[in-house]
N, C-alpha and C positions, 0 to 999 in steps of 0.2 A: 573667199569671204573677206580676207582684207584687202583685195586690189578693190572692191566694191565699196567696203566702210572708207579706203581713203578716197576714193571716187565722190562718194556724195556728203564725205567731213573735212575733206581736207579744202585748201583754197583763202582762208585768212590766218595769219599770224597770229590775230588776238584771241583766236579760238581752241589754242593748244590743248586748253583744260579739259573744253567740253569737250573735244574732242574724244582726249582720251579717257574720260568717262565715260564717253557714249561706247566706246572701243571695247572698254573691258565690262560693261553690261553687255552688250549686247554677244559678245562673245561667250561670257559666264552663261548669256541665257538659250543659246544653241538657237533653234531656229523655229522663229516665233511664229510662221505662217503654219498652219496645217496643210500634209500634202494634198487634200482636196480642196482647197482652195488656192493647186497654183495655175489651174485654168480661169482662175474668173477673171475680173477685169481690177485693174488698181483698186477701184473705188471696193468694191468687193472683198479684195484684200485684205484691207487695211479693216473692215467692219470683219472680219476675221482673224485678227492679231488675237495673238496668247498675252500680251502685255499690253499696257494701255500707252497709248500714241501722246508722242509730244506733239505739238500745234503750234506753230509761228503767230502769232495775230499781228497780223497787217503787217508778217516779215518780220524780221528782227528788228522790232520797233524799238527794241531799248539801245540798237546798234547803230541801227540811220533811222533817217524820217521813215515815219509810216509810210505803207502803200506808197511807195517810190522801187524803180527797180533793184536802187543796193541795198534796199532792206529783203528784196524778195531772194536776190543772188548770196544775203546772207544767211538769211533763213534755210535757205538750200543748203550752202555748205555746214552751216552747224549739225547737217543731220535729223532735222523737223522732219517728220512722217508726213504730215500734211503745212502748205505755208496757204495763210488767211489772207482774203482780201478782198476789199468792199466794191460794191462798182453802180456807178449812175448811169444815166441817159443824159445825154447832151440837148442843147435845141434843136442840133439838125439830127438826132439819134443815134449817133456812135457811143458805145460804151465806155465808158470811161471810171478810172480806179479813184477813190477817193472816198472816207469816210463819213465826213459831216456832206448836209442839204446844202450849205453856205461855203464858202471859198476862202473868209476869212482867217479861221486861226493855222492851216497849213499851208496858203501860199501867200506870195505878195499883189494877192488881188487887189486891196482896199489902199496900199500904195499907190500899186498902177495906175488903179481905175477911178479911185475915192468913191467914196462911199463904205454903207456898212451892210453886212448883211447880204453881198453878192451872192444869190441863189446859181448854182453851178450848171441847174437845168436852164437858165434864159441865157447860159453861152453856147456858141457853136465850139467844135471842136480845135479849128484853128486858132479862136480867139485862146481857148484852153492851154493851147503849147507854148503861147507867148509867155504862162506865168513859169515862177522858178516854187519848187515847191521843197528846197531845201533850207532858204535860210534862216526860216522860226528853229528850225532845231538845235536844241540843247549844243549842240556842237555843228556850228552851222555847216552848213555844204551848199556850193552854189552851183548853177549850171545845172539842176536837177528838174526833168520836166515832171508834167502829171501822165502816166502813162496810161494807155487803153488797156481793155481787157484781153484783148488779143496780147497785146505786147507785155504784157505780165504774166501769158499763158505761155508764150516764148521761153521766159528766163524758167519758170516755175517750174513744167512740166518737164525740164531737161534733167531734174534730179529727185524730183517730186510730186506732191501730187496735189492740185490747188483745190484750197477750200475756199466759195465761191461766196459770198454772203451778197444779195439783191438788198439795196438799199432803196432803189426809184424804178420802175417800171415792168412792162409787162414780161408773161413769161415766155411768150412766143418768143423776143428777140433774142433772148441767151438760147433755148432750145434751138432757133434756127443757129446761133453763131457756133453751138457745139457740135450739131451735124453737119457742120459743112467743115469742122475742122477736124471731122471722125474725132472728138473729145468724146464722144456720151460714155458717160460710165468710166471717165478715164480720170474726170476727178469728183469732187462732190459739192452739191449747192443746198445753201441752206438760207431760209430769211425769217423774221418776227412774220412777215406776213403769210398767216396760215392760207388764207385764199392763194395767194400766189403760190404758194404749194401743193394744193390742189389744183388747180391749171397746171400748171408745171408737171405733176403725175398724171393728170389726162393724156397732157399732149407727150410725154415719154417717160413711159411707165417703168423703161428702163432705169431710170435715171435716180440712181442713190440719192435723196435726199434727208436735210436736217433741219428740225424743226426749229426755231430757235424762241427761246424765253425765260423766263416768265410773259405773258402779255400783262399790259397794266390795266386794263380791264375787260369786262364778261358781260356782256348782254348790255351796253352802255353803264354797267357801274367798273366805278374805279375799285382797284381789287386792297386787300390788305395783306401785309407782309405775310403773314403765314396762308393767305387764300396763293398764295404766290410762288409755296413752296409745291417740287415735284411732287406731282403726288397721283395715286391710279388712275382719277379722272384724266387729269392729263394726258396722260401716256395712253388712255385709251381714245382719247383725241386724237393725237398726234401717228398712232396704227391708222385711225381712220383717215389722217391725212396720204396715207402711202410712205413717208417719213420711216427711216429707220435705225434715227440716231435723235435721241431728247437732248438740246443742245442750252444747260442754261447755266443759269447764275451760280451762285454758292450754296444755296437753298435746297441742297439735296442731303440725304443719308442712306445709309445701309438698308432701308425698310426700302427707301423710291429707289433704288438701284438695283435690289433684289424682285422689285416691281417689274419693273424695266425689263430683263432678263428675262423674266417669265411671260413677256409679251415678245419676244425676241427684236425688245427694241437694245441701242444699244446709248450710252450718256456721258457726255461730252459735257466740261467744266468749264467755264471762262470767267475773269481774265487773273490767272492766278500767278504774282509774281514773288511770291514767296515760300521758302522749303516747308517748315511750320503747316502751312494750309495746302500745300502739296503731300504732304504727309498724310494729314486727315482725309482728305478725300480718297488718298489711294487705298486706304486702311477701309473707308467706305463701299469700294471696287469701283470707283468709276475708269472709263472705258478713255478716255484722253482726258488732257487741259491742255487749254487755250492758253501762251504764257507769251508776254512781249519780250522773255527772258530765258531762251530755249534749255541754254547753261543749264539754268537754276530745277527743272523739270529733268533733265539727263541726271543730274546728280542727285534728286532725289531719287529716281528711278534705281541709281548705282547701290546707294548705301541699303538700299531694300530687302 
């Protein structure tokens, strides 16, 4: 048990803490998988934890830039159950990691190229590795490319297990890139796009997926904050999607949680980087948070 916690905690200096937070929760809490679920597959797993899973979003974003590979390599060493990350389509089709439609606020697109508003889908891939997608950050870093989804499934998968969020296109492409990389079921995908989740469970029904929302509108009207919040409807959507994680905002409580459950859906928080509202939810039972701040989710999890 500890040759494995320092396996997938140890590896940055600045991570002492959490570390050994995560160290003495996780050993206080003996062994959080049930033995019938140590045949399934990762993705399976993890929707079987006796505790609720910390979440990297986009890597240790509060550590290095988002969705770059030292956020992903740190996210892994802090101990994150699952590390988050976004991915597009390119012009000539290769997948590629990256949050926003536009290029502008995490790379040096609009330097390079001029202009504003570079859509990242009218680039090929090549032109893609020209940019550096480290220097906007709060504490710059240079020499940082925009990595593929393959090469994020590299870093990710060697201590973890990637949580896959579809940003732009269809669902064939990841289906096919996950079978050919014997992935399916080895991590889990989730988008706003409920259609693409449906395709997605056609074509591999295998395949753990998560809904993700609130959406911001219902039959062409736009919704209102509380039309917004989880709620049965939802979650009886979201069953119908093949989905088996409600992955959304703050807009949930103890009633849509106990909802959830009762559908053996399972609910997923984002993007929560503070102990305060980590508290509430946990106190509510949700099932993970999404946190740019893995720390701060192991240590609420500690003092529990």
């Amino acid at each position: 048990m500890i040759s494995l916690l320092n396996r997938r905690l140890g590896g940055f200096g600045c991570f002492q803490t959490s570390r050994l937070v995560a160290l003495t929760f996780l050993l206080s809490a003996g062994t959080f998988l049930p033995a019938s679920a140590a045949t399934n597959s990762p993705a399976e797993r993890l929707l079987a934890s006796a505790r609720p899973l910390v979440i990297a979003h986009r890597g240790y974003s509060a550590m290095a830039p988002e969705n770059t590979l030292p956020a992903f390599e740190r996210g892994v060493a802090s101990g994150a159950d699952m590390v988050e990350l976004d991915y597009h389509h390119t012009q000539d089709g290769a997948l590629v990691v990256l949050h926003d439609y536009t290029l502008d606020r995490t790379t040096d697109a609009t330097n390079r190229w001029g202009g504003s508003k570079l859509k990242i889908a009218d680039k090929t891939l090549a032109e893609l590795k020209q940019l550096d997608a480290g220097k906007w950050f709060k504490h710059p870093q240079t020499g940082i490319a925009l990595p593929t989804l393959n090469e994020s499934l590299d870093v990710i998968q060697r201590g973890s297990v990637t949580l896959i969020e579809r940003k732009a296109g269809d669902a064939a492409a990841c289906v096919k890139l996950l079978n050919e990389r014997q992935l399916m079921n080895q991590v889990v995908v989730q988008a706003f796009d409920w259609d693409y989740l449906r395709d997605y469970h056609r074509l591999e029904p295998r395949q753990v997926l998560g809904a993700l929302g609130p959406p911001a509108t219902k039959d062409g009207k736009k919704l209102t904050d509380a039309e917004k919040a989880l709620s049965p409807a939802w979650l009886d959507e979201i069953k119908s999607l093949g989905a088996l994680a409600a992955v959304w905002n703050k807009q949930v409580d103890a009633a849509s949680v106990k909802a959830a459950h009762e559908r053996g859906l399972k609910v997923w928080v984002y993007t929560v980087n503070d102990v305060a509202t980590a508290h509430q939810l946990l106190a509510a039972g949700v099932d993970g948070i999404i946190t740019d701040n893995p720390a701060i989710l192991w240590k609420a999890l500690a003092v529990r």
